[in-house]
N, C-alpha and C positions, 0 to 999 in steps of 0.2 A: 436743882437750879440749872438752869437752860447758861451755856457758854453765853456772855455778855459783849454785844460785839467788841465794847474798847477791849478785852482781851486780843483781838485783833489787831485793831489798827491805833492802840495806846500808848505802844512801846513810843520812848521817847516825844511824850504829850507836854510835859514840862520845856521844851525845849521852846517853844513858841507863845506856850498859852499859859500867859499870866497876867495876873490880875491886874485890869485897869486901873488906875486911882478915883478917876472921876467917874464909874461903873462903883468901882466899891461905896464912893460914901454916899450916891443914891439909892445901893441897897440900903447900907447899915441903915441911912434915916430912915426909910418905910420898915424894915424888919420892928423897927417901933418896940424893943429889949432893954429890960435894964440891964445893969450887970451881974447882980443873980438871978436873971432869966435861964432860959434854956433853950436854945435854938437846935430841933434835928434837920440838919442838909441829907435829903434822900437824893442818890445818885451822886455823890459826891462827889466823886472821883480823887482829883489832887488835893484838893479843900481851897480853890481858887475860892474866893470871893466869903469863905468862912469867917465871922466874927473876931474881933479877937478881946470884945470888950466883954465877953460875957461866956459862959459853958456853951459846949459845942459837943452832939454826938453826931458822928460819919456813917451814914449805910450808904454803900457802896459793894456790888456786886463782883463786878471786875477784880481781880487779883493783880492784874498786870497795873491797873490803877494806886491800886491799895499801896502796890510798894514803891511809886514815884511819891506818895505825901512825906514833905519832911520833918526832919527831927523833930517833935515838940509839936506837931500837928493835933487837931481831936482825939481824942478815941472814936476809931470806926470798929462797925460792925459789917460784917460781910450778907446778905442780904438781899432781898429782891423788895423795889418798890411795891408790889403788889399786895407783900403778906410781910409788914414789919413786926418785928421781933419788940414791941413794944406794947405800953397798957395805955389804952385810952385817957384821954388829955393828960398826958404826961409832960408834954413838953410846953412852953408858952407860942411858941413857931414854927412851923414847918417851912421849910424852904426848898426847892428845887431849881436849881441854873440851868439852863438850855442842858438838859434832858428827858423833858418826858417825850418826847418823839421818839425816843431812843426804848424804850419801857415796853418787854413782852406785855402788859397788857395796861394801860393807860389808863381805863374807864377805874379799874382797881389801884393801882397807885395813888391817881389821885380820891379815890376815898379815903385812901388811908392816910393821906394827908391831913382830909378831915376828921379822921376821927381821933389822931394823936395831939394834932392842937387847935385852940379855936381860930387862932391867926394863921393864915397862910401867903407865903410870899413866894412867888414863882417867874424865873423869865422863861418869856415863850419867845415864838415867833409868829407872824404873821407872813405866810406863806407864799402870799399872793403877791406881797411890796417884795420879801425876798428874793421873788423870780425874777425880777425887771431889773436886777442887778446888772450892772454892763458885764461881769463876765460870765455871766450864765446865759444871757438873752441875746448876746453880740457869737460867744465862743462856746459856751457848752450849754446849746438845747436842749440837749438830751436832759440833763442834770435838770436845768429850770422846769420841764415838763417835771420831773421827777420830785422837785421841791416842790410845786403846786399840790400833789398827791399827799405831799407828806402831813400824818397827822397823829395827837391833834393839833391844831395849832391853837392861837391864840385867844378867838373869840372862844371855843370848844372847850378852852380850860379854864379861862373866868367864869364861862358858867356853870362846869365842874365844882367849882373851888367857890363859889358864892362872890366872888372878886368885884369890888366895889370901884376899883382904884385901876386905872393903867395908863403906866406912864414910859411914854416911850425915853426908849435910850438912843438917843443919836449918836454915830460912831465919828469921835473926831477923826482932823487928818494925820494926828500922830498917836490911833491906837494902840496900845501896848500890848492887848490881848489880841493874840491871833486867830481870833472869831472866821467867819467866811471871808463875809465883808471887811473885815480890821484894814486890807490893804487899797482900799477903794481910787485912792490919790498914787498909788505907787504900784503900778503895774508889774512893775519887774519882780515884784516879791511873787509873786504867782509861780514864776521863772522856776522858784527853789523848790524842790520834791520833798523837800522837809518840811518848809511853809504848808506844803497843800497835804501831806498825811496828817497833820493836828489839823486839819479840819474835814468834819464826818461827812459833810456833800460831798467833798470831794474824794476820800480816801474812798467810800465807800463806792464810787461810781467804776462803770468800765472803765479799764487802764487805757483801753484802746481809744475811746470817746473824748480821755482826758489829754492823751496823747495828740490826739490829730487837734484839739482846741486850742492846746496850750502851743504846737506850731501856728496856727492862724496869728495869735496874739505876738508870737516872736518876730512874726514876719509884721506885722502892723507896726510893732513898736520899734523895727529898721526902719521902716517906709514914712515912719511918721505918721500910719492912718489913724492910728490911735489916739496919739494928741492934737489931731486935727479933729476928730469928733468928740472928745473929750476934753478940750483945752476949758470949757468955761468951771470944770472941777477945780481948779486953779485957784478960784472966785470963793470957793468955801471952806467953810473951819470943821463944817461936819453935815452928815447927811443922815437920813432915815431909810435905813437897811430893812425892817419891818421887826426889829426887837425891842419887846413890852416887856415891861417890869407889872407883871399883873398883882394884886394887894386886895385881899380878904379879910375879914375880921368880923367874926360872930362870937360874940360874948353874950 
């Protein structure tokens, strides 16, 4: 098994990213489980966004991951999306959160998505709305070029996954997971080095590209340039960052 990046850049991934409410109970209603269901989260990580109405198994790759989940979490299995330690339709759901961009090999993962359950529920991203985010397209181009690249995205794994169903998630203005986007309305959260290593666009970019952006931004947001071209964000309760809750089911 190949080093998992969040072994990298995981340490202290709880500290920021945790689960939305209003993200959680539009998975749980499409996960579409009762409560002797069986839902496996491949790519787990901390077990953000995991069940709790119903049996849960965890594969998750990462170790540095595996020991942020807390007391009373799933049982995880340590594991590569590609080649799950499981027996066909074993499970009633497979699920995957904003990871398989992350997946030494995606095209395998997600088959084996299919083949362990007939329902699959996965959030992707849509890579294209991602980049036009103001701080990648205003402050780190480099990054936005580099998230246009990134795949698969969204269309790529509905039709992977057979997905019937997508529905996007729009990020309120007072997101609680700290996703890319989560801080859209509050610039200054950018500011924290802590904020931006729980999130993988950005931990994962040059230090130096992130460095010379995140001064552009500091300097904007003394001069005011920033909420002069962003004051009509003001105006809204949430926006479309480009992440899909994509929804499969072949019975």
């Amino acid at each position: 098994m190949t080093s998992p990046v969040y072994d990298t850049i995981g340490l202290g991934y709880v500290a920021h990213r945790r689960p939305d409410p209003r993200w959680a109970r539009v998975l749980t209603e499409h996960l579409g489980v009762d409560a002797d269901g069986l839902v496996v989260n491949v790519g787990a990580g901390t077990g953000s966004y995991e069940p709790t109405h119903c049996a849960v198994v965890a594969v998750e790759p990462s170790v540095v991951m595996l020991a942020q989940r807390p007391t009373g979490a799933a049982p995880a299995l340590r594991a590569s999306a590609s080649a799950l330690p499981l027996s066909d339709a074993c499970a009633d759901v497979a699920m995957a959160i904003l990871t398989v961009h992350h997946w030494d090999d995606a095209a395998a993962g997600l088959s084996e998505l299919c083949r362990i359950a007939p329902r699959r529920v996965v959030l992707a991203i849509d890579f294209e709305r991602h980049a036009r985010f103001w701080l990648l397209e205003e402050y780190l181009p480099e990054v936005a070029d580099h998230t246009r690249r990134c795949a698969p995205g969204s269309d790529e794994i509905a039709a992977a996954i057979g997905a019937t169903t997508s529905v996007p998630l729009f990020v309120p203005r007072d997101m609680e997971d700290g996703v890319l986007g989560g801080y859209w309305c509050r610039p200054d959260a950018y500011l924290d080095a802590g904020v931006r290593a729980n999130c993988s666009g950005l931990a994962l970019a040059d230090p130096a590209v992130i460095r010379q952006g995140i001064g552009w931004l500091v300097a904007d947001l003394a001069s005011g340039a920033w909420a002069r071209r962003h004051g009509d964000l003001d105006q809204l309760d949430q926006v479309d960052l480009g992440y899909r809750l994509l929804v499969a089911d072949v019975r």
